[in-house]
C-alpha positions in Angstrom: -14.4 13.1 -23.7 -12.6 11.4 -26.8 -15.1 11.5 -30.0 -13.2 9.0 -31.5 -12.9 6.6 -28.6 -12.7 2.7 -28.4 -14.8 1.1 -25.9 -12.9 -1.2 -23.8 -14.9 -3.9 -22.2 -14.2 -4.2 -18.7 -16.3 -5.6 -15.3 -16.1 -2.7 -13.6 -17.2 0.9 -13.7 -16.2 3.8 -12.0 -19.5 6.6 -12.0 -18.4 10.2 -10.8 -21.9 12.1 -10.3 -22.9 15.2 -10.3 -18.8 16.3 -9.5 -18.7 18.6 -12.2 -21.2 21.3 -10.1 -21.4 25.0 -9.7 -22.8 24.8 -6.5 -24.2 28.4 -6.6 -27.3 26.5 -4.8 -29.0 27.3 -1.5 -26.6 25.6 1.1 -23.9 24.8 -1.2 -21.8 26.6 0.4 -22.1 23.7 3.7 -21.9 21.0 0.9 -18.6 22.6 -0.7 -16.6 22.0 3.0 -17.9 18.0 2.9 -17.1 18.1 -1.2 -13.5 19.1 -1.1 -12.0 16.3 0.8 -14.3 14.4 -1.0 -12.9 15.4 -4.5 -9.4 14.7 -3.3 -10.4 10.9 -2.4 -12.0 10.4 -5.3 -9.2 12.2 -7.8 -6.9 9.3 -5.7 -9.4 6.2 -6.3 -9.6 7.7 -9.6 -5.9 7.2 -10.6 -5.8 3.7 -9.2 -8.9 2.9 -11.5 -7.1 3.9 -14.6 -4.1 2.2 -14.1 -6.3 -1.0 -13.4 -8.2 -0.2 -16.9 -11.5 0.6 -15.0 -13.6 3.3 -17.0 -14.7 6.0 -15.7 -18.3 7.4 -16.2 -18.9 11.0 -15.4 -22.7 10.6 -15.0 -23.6 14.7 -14.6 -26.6 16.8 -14.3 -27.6 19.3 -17.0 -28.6 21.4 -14.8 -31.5 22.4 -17.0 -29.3 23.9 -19.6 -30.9 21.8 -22.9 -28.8 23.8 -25.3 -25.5 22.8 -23.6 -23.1 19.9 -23.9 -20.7 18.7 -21.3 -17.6 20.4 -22.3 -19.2 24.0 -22.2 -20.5 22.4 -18.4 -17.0 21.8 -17.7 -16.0 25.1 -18.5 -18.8 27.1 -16.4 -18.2 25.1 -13.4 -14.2 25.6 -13.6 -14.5 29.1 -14.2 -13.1 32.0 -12.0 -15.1 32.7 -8.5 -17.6 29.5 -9.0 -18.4 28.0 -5.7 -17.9 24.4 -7.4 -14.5 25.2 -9.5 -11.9 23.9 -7.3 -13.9 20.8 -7.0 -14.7 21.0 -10.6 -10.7 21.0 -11.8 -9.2 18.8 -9.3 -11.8 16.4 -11.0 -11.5 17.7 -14.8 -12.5 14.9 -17.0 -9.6 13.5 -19.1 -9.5 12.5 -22.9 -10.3 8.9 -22.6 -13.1 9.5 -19.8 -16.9 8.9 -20.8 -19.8 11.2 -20.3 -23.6 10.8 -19.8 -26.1 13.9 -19.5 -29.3 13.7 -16.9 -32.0 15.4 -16.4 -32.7 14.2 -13.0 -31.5 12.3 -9.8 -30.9 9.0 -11.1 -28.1 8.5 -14.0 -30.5 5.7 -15.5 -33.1 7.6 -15.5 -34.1 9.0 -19.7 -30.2 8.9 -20.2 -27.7 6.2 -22.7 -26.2 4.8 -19.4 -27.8 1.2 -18.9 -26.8 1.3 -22.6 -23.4 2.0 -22.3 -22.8 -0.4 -19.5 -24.3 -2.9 -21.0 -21.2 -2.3 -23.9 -18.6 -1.9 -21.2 -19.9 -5.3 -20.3 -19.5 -3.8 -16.8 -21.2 -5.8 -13.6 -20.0 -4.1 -10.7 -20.4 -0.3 -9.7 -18.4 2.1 -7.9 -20.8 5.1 -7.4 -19.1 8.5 -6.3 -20.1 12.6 -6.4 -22.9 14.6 -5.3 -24.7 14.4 -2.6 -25.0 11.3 -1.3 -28.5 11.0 0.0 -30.0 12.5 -3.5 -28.1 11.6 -6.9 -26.2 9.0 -5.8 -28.4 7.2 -4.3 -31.4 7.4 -7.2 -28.7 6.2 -9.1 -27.6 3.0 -6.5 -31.0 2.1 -6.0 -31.8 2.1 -10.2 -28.4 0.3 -10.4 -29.7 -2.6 -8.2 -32.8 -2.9 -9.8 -31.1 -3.5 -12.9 -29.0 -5.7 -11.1 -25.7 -4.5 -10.9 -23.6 -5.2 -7.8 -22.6 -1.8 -5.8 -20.0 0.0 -3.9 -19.9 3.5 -2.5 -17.2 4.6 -1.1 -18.1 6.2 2.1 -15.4 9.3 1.4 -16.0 9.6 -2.0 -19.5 11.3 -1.7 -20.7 13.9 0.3 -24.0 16.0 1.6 -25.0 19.1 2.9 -24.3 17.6 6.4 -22.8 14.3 7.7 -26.3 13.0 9.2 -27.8 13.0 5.9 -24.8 11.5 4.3 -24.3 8.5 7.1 -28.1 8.0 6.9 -28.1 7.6 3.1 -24.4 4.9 3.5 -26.6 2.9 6.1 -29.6 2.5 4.0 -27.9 1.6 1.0 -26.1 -0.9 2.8 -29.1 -2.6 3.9 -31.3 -2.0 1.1 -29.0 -2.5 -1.5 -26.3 -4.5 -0.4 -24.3 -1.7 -0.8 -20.7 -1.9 0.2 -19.1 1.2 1.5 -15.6 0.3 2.2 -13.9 4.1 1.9 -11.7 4.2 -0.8 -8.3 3.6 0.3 -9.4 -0.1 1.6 -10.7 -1.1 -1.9 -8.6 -3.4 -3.5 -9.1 -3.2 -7.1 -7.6 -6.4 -8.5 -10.1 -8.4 -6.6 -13.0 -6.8 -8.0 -11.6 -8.2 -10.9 -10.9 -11.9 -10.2 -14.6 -12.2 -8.4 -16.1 -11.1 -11.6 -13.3 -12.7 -13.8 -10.7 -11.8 -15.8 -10.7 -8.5 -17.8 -8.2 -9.3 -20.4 
């Protein structure tokens, strides 16, 4: 959200998607009761990630507003009576947070985000948001074609019902060797000494 930000190089990335959502969708109002313990989990792993130095990516639909940027996006989605706003400000992005635009499922996909990675010199991926068996995974299976190793927290992303959101875990794990360790079992500072130091 800072325009006058330093990148900070770092082998691990922490992608929040689609979290910043209105949810005014046909059955939004099932995924808002799987989304809100969702966005407390990852508001948690969020904290942790910053203290270790891990950027975080908020990798968010435009929802096809072309004329918009993501601060006015912020703003609609926390707004009074939204379906999406408590989700929306218990995950507000902060100053020093990043921010990439899509126009469709994947993060990669006609976005800067390979691009930006590739300057956070980041390897590994911890993919979070909404839903799990759509954006998410678009996004986890582009991410492992371009080669970057994965996690997805199993409570730090959610779909309209737990079937589809189990279903979408398993075949990421055996497709694309996936981990989804929830959250609170991820130890950061190892991430960092497999991939090496981040000095």
């Amino acid at each position: 959200m800072n325009d006058n930000c330093v990148l900070h190089e770092c082998p691990v990335a922490l992608l929040l998607i689609d979290v910043i959502n209105d949810l005014e969708f046909h059955e939004g109002e099932k995924l808002v009761e799987h989304a809100m313990p969702m966005a407390r989990h990852i508001a948690q792993l969020k904290r942790e990630a910053k203290k270790s130095g891990i950027p975080c990516l908020y990798v968010n639909d435009n929802f096809g507003q072309w004329q918009s940027d993501f601060k006015h996006l912020v703003a609609s989605c926390a707004g009074d009576e939204v379906r999406g706003a408590p989700i929306a400000r218990e995950l507000a992005p902060q100053q020093d947070d990043y921010f990439v635009l899509k126009p469709r499922h994947s993060g990669f996909f006609q976005t800067p985000l390979d691009l930006l990675l590739q300057n956070l010199r980041a390897k590994k991926l911890i993919l979070c948001g909404l839903t799990t068996d759509s954006c998410v995974l678009f996004t986890a299976n582009d991410a492992y074609l371009r080669g970057f190793e994965i996690l997805v927290p199993a409570d730090c992303c959610a779909a309209v019902a737990k079937h589809r959101h189990l279903g979408a875990l398993g075949q990421m794990r055996r497709t694309l060797k996936a981990d989804t360790t929830a959250s609170a079992q991820i130890e950061l500072e190892q991430l960092f000494e497999k991939n090496g130091s981040h000095d």
